[in-house]
Each structure stands twice: as C-alpha cells, then as structure tokens.
C-alpha positions in Angstrom: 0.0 0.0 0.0 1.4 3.7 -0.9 0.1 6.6 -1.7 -0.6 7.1 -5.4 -0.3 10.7 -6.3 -0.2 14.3 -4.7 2.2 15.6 -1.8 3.2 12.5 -0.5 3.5 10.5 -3.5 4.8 6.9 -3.7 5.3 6.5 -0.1 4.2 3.3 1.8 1.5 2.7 3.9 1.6 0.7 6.7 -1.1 -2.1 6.7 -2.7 -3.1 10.5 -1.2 -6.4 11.6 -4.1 -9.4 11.8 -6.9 -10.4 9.6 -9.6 -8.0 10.8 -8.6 -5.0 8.7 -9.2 -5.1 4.8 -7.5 -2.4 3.3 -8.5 -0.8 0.2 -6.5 -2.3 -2.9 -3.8 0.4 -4.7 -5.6 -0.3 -7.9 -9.5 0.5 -5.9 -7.7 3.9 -4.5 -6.9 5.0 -7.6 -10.0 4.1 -9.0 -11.5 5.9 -6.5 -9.7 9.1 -6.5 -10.4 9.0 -10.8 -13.7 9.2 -10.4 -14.3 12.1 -7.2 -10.8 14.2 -8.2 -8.3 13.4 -8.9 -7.4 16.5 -6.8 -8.4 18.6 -4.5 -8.7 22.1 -3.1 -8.9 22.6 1.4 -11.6 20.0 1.3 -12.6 19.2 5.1 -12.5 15.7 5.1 -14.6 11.8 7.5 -12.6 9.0 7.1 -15.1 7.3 9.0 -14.0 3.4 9.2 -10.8 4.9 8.5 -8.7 1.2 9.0 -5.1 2.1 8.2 -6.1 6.0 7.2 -5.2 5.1 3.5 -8.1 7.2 1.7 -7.9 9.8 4.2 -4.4 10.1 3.8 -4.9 9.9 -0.3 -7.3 13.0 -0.2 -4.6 15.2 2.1 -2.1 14.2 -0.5 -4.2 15.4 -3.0 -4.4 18.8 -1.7 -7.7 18.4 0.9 -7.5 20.7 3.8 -7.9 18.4 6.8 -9.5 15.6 7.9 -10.9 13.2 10.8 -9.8 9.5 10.8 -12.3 7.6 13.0 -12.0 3.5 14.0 -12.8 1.3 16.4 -9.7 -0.9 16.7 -7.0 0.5 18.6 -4.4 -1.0 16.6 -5.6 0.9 13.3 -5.6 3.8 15.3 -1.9 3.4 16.0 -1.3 2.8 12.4 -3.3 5.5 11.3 -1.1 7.8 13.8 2.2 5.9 12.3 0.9 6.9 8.5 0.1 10.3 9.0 3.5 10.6 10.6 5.4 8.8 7.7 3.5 11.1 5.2 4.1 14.1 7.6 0.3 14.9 7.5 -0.3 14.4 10.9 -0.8 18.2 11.5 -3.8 18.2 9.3 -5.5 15.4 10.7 -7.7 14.3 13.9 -7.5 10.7 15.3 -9.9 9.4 17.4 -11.1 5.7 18.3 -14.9 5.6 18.2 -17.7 3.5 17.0 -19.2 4.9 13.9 -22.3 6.0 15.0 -21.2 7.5 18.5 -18.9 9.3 16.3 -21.2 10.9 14.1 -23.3 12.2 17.1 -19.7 13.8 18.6 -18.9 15.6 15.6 -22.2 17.2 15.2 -21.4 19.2 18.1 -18.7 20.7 15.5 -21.3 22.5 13.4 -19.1 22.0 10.3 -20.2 19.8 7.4 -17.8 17.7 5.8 -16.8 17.9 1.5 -15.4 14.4 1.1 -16.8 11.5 3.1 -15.0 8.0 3.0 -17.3 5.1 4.3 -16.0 2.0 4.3 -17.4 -0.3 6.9 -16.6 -4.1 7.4 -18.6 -5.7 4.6 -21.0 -7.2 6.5 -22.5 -4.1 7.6 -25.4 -3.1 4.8 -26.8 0.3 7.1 -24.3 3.0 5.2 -27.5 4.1 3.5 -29.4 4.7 7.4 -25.5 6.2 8.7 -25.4 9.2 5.6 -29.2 10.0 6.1 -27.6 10.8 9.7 -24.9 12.0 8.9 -27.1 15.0 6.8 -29.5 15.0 9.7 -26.7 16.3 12.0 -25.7 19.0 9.3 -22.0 16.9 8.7 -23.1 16.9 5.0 -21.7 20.3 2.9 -23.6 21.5 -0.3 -22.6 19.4 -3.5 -20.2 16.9 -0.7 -19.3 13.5 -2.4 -19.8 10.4 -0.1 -17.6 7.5 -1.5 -19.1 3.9 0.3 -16.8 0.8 -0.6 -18.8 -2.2 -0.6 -19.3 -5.8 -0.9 -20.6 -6.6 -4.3 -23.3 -8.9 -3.3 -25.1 -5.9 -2.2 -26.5 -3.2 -3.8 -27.5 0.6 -2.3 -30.4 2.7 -3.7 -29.8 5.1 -6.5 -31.2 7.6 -4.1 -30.6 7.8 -0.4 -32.5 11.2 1.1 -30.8 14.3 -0.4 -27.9 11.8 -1.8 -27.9 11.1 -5.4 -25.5 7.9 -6.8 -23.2 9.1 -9.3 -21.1 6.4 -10.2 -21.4 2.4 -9.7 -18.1 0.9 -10.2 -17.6 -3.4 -9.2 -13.6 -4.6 -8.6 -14.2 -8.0 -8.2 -15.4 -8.8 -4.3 -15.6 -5.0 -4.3 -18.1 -2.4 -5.2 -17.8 1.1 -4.8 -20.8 3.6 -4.9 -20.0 7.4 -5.4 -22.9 9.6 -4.0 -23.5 13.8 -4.3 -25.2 15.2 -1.6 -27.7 17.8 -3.0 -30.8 19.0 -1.1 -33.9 19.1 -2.9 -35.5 22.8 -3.4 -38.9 23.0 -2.3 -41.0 24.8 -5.4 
C-alpha cells in the first residue's frame, strides 16, 4: 500500500497487523480518487471506518485541507497515527477511536459539514444508506459533498438515499464502490 499521487507520492503505507482490517486495494484507491478528483482544493475531510487511514491520507495528498480518521480498533488507530507521521500529515488530521455511530453524534457538536466522506465499513454491515441519512440529519453533509461507500458486491444501495444522489457504480471484483452527491432538494 502507498500513496498514489499528490504531496506524499509513492510512499508506503503501513497495513494493521491481523486479519480484521481489509485495506482498500492500490488499484481500488486510484480508482476511487479517478472518479471524485483526482485533486483537490482545502476539502474538510470523514474518514469514517478509516482502517489504516489510506483514503484519508490519499485525499490530504491530494491537496484536501484536513480531515478526521475515526475507527474502532485501537491497533488501526496506531497505524493510522504511524501513517500520518510517515507522510508528515499528521498536523492536518484528527485521530480518534470511536464506533461509527457514536462518532457521528460527537462531531455534530462541531457544526461543520464535511466535503469528502470515505465510508468503508466491514462488509457485512449493509446500514451506510441509514449512517449518511444521519450524517445529513446532523448537518456533517456540505452542499454538492461526495460520499464515497466501498462495498461488498453482493449488495446493492439505492440510486437515491435522502438528499444523496448515486453518481457512479463501479464493481472490482469482491468490491463495489458507490459514489454519491449530496444535494438537497428545493422546495417549489
């Protein structure tokens, strides 16, 4: 694992030690960052099952302000630390060990929505759809924000999910990624 293009080009990621972690694939990432960038401009970033911080990290490279890493397991958390170090991003980031949805009721207290949202739960988890309705609930979700949810491909989200509208529908094997834009609907 590395990271593909931007500031911190080409170096390595470290991966978290043990099977419970599946880190998004090089070839995925830059998938990924093809279809929402390639680059960006002082985006404010959720890496919300963040793992070993790779597509956080990817979006600060790529010119994104600053963003929040959130995971449960404390040993991504220390590799998430260790990454942003190695990439020397670590003053543009936040750390914290959390479970999703506790974390999306902390941040709200923020008051600052977010222009680049990274969900990518364990695959066995099918609620991303019920986590970005709350995520807009709470006001976390910026005006024309992309939410990028990496998925298995056995299951399938709604074109439309509240105010988010898919965008792009791309399968890597095992893997699906969806690509949503958040865009409230005006009321004639």
């Amino acid at each position: 694992m590395r990271v593909i293009s931007g500031s911190a080009r080409g170096r390595s990621l470290k991966a978290v030690p043990g099977m419970g972690t599946r880190p998004t694939t090089d070839k995925v990432k830059e998938a990924i960052f093809s279809m929402i960038g390639p680059y960006f401009d002082g985006e404010y970033v959720l890496d919300l099952f963040a793992g070993t911080g790779g597509l956080g990290i990817e979006a600060l490279s790529r010119g994104a302000e600053r963003a929040i890493f959130v995971d449960m397991d404390p040993k991504s958390i220390e590799v998430i630390k260790q990454n942003l170090k190695t990439v020397k991003l670590e003053s543009q980031a936040e750390v914290y060990r959390n479970d999703a949805m506790r974390a999306i009721k902390a941040l709200e207290k923020r008051a600052k929505g977010f222009d680049l949202i990274f969900l990518d739960p364990p695959y066995k988890m099918t609620n991303v759809d019920e986590m970005m309705l709350d995520l807009a609930q709470r006001g976390l979700v910026q005006e024309g924000a992309t939410v990028m949810v990496e998925h298995d491909a056995s299951h399938t989200y709604p074109e439309q999910i509240g105010d988010f509208r898919q965008i792009r529908v791309a399968n890597y094997g095992e893997t699906t990624v969806t690509i949503y834009r958040y865009k409230k609907e005006e009321l004639a």
